[in-house]
BAFI-3210 file (N, C-alpha, C; in Angstrom, 3 decimals, decimal comma, padded with zeros to 6 digits):
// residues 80
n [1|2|3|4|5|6|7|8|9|10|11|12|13|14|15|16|17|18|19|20|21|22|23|24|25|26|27|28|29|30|31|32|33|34|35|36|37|38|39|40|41|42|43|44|45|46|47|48|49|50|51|52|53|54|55|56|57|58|59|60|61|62|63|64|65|66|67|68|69|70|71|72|73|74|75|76|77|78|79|80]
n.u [060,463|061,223|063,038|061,402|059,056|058,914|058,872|057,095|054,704|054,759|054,390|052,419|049,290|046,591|044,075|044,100|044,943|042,588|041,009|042,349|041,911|039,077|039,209|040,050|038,852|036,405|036,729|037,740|035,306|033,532|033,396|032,142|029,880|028,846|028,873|026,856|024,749|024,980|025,368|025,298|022,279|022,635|025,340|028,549|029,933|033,063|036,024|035,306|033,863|036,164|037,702|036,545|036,087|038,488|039,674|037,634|038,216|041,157|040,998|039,424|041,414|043,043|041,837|041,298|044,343|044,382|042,482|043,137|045,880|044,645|044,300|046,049|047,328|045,817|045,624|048,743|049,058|047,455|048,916|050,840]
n.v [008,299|009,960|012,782|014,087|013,813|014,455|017,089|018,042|017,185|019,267|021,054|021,745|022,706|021,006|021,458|022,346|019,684|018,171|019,752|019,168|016,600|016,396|017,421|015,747|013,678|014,638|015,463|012,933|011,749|013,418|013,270|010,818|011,652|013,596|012,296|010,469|012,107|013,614|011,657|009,500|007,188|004,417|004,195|002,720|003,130|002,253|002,693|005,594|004,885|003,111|004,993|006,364|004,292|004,240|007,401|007,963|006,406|006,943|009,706|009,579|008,442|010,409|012,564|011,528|011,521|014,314|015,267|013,484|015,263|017,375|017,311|016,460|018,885|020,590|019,594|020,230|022,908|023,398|022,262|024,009]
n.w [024,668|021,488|020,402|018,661|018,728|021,193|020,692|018,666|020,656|022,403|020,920|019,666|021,346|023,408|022,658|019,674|018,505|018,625|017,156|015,487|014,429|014,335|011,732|010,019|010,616|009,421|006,328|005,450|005,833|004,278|001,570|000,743|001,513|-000,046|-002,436|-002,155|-001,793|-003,969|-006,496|-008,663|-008,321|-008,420|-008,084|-006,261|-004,181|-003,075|-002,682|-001,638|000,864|001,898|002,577|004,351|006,024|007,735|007,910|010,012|012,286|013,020|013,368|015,419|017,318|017,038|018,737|021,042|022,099|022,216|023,912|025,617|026,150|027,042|029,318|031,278|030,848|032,236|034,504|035,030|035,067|037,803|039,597|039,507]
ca.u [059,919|062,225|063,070|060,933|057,814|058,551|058,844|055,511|053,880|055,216|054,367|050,872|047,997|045,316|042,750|044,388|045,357|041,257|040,869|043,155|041,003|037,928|038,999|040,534|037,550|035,624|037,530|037,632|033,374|032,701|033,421|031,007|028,519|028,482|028,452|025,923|023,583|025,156|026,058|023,831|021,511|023,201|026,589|028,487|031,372|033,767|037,108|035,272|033,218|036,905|038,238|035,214|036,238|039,973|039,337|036,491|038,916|042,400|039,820|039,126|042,727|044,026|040,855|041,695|045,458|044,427|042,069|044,553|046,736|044,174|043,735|047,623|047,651|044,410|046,660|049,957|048,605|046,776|049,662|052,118]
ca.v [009,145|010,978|014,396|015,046|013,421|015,380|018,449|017,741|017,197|020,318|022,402|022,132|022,204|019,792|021,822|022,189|018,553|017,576|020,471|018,423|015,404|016,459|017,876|014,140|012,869|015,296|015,479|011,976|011,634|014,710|012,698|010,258|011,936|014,362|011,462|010,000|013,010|013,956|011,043|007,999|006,084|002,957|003,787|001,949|003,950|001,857|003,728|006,337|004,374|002,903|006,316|006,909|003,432|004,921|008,131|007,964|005,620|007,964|010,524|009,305|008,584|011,535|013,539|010,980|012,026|015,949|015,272|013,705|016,282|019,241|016,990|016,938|020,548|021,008|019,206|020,703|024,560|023,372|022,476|025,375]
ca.w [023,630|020,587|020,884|017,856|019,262|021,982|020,131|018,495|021,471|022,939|020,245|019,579|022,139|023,203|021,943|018,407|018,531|019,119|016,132|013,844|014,526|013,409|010,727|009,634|010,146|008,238|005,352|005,293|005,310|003,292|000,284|000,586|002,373|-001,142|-003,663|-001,491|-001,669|-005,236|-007,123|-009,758|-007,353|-008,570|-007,214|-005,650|-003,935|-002,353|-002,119|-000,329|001,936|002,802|002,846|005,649|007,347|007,362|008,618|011,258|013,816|013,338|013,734|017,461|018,147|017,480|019,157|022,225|022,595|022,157|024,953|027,448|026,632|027,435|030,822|031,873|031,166|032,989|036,301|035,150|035,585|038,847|040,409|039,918]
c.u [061,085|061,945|062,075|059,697|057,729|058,139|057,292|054,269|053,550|054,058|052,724|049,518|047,152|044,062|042,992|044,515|043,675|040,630|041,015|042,439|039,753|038,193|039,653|038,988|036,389|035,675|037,453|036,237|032,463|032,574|032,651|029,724|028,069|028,305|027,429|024,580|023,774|024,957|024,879|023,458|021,906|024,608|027,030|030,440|032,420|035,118|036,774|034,474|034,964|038,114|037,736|036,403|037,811|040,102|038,570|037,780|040,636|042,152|039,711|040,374|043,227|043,260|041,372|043,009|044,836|043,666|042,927|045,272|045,978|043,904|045,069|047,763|047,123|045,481|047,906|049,537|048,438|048,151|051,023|051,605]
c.v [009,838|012,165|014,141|014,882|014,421|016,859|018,663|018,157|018,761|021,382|022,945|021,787|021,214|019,936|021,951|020,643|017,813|018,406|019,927|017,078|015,432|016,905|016,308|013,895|013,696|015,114|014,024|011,409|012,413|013,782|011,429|010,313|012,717|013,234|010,525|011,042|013,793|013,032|010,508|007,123|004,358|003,091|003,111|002,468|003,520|002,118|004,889|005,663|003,200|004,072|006,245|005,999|004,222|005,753|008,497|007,491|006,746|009,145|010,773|009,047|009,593|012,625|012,860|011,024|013,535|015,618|014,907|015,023|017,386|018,397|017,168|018,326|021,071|021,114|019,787|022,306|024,323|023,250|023,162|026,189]
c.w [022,925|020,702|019,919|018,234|020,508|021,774|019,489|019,669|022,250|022,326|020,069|020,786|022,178|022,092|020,447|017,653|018,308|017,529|014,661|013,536|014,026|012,495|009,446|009,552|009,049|006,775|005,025|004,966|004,477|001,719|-000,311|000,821|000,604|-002,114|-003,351|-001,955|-003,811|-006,765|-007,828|-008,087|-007,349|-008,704|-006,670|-004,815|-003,079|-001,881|-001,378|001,158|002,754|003,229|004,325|006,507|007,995|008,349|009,834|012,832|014,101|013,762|015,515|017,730|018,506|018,623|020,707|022,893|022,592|023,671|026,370|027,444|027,023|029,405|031,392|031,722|031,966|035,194|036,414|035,899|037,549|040,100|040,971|040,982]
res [x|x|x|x|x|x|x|x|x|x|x|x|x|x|x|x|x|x|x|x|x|x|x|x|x|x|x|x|x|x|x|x|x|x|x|x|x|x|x|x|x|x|x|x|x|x|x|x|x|x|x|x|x|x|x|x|x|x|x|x|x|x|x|x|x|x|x|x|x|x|x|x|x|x|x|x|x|x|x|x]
***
């Protein structure tokens, strides 16, 4: 691993890390979910519906590293 990855890792929590993830994915579905509920009925919105595809899966990656890391912290604490 590079220092800076390490430094990264370091710096910010699991639980912020799981924070930053939904908010990817959000951000990423808000924009079709509104031109969906906003937009002409004969839309056809395909830069956001691959926005969505886009967002949704980096979404779960990153939510799935924040989570290990709140679990190694969970075992790090436990065993000081």
């Amino acid at each position: 691993m590079s220092h800076i990855e390490e430094a990264i890792i370091r710096r910010f929590s699991g639980r912020t890390i799981v924070v930053f993830a939904i908010a990817v994915a959000v951000i990423g579905v808000l924009p079709l979910l509104l031109y969906i509920e906003l937009g002409p009925e004969d839309g056809n919105p395909i830069g956001l519906g691959l926005l969505a595809m886009a967002a949704l899966p980096t979404g779960a990656v990153i939510a799935a590293v924040g989570l290990i890391k709140i679990v190694v912290q969970f075992f790090m604490r436990r065993a000081k």
